[in-house]
Phi, psi and omega in degrees: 000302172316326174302300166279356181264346193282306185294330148298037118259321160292347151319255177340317183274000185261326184270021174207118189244114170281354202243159179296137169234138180281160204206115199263175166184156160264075179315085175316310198174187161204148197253139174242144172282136164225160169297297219277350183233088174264355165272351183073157199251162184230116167221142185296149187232172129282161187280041165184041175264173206217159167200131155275120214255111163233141177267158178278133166341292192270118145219034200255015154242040193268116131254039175141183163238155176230161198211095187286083201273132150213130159290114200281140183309328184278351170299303235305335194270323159294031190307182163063009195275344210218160173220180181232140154215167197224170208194109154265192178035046173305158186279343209203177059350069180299177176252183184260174192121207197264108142242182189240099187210155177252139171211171172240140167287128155238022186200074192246155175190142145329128174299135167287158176240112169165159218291296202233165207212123192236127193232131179244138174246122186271147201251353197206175187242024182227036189267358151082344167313127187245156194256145183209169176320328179265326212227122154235160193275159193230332198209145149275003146149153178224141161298161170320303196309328178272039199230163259045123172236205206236087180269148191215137166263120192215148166284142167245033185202168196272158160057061194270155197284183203254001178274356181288352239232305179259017182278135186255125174256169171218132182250111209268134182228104178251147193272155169241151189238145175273184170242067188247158128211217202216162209225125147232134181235124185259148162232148168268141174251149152335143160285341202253334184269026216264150191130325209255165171278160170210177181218117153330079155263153156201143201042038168070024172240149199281108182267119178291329168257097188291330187297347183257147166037343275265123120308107193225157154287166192279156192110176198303136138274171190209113180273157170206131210229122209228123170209171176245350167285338197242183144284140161298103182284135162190146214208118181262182164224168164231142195244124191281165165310105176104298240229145196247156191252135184250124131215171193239123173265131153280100183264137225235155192293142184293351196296083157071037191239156181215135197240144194253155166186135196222144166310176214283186166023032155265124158303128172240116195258135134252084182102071161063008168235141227277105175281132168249011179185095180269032156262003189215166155289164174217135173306127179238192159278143139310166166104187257228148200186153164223142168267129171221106164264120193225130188243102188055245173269021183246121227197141171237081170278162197208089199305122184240092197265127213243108196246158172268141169100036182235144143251099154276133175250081145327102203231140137245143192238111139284134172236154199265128165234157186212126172244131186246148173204156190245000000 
């Protein structure tokens, strides 16, 4: 029992080093994760290359990064020959080429044998990443702040045959996204209104600052713009994964309106007064109206009631009915 409680501990301490280590490495390049590149960059490695991992400004629909190793079909006879370890909290910004640098390990694991190997760093502490048969987790998470780090490709055993020497791996590096993005909404005002309040739902919560920002998950929303100075609006949207969404309200004055449309050479009088231009809309009161539509001698009156911040469409249609009998 003492023999095996010995060996779970030397496990643990080879795969989470708390103290900073120094480092000789060979620097392939550097990669930066972006929002704006979500398929990621691929750059080739050798079995003793080094990559540098840097992040982008925007990150707030970021839960990690993931690092895809493939491996050329001619390793497979060589399992257990290469490891991956990974490195934060550097000391320096190497260039690539040979360098000398301190990090701390927060990540080691053997290359598996088989062509490709998916390794993830969660970026947040609600990232929900699970390590499976296919995907391993390296960490339970790192800040932003400890980044640039380092994956490093290294051998773990002596006397390696000379064809691992000449194999090119190659490592694909993607932001993993959450599954959010964001809403930014402008309003435009009346020239005669600017100003005035109103009130912002969107999904049937009240957003207290509307100029600002919204985080929603991606899929379809339902806005609702509720004033007794404006009209009401309401509206969906769909909001992408990653990605931020622009819209602009026109928001528009409550007075009314109503567009008449009628055949050619009909008089339309409202509240007895003579529409001269069914081409354009026309601003009423709210409260109680009458409509008259009159064709030589046959007139149609029509009691109309108006509420504010409505466009009414007021149309008469003749239509022809035929009718059959035996």
């Amino acid at each position: 029992m003492k023999s095996r409680y010995g060996v779970l501990v030397c496990v643990f301490c080879m795969g989470f080093h708390l103290e900073a280590e120094s480092l000789r490495v060979l620097i392939a390049g550097d990669i930066q994760v972006s929002l704006h590149n979500p398929e990621g960059v691929s750059v080739p490695l050798s079995y003793v290359s080094s990559v540098l991992i840097t992040l982008d400004q925007e990150l707030r629909f970021f839960r990690g990064v993931s690092l895809e190793l493939t491996a050329p079909q001619t390793f497979l006879p060589y399992h257990g020959s290469l490891a991956i370890a990974l490195y934060a909290d550097l000391d320096r910004l190497p260039e690539p080429g040979i360098a000398d640098i301190t990090g701390q390990q927060i990540g080691f694991e053997p290359v598996p044998n088989k062509i490709q190997t998916v390794y993830q760093v969660p970026l947040r502490l609600d990232h929900g990443l699970r390590t499976t048969p296919y995907v391993s987790v390296l960490t339970d998470g790192i800040p932003p702040a400890s980044f640039p780090i380092l994956f490093r490709l290294m051998p773990v055993i002596k006397g390696l045959n000379e064809a691992i020497e000449s194999m090119v791996f190659q490592l694909q590096v993607k932001p993993i996204l959450t599954n959010e993005g964001a809403v930014r909404i402008g309003f435009r005002y009346p020239e005669l209104l600017p100003g005035k309040s109103f009130i912002l739902l969107i999904d049937d919560v009240l957003i207290e600052r509307p100029g600002d920002e919204q985080l929603l998950r991606e899929g379809e929303h339902h806005l609702v713009i509720l004033s007794d100075a404006y009209r009401n609006e309401s509206r969906r949207f769909l909001v992408e994964r990653g990605k931020i969404l622009d819209i602009t309200i026109e928001l528009q004055d409550p007075t009314p309106l109503i567009i008449f449309e009628a055949p050619e050479n009909t008089l339309i009088y409202f509240d007895n007064e003579l529409i001269k231009d069914t081409q354009r809309s026309y601003p009423v009161e709210p409260g109680g109206h009458e409509v008259k539509f009159q064709m030589s001698d046959y007139s149609i009156i029509r009691p109309l009631m108006v509420q504010k911040g409505k466009t009414y469409k007021v149309a008469l249609s003749v239509d022809i009915t035929v009718s059959e009998s035996e």
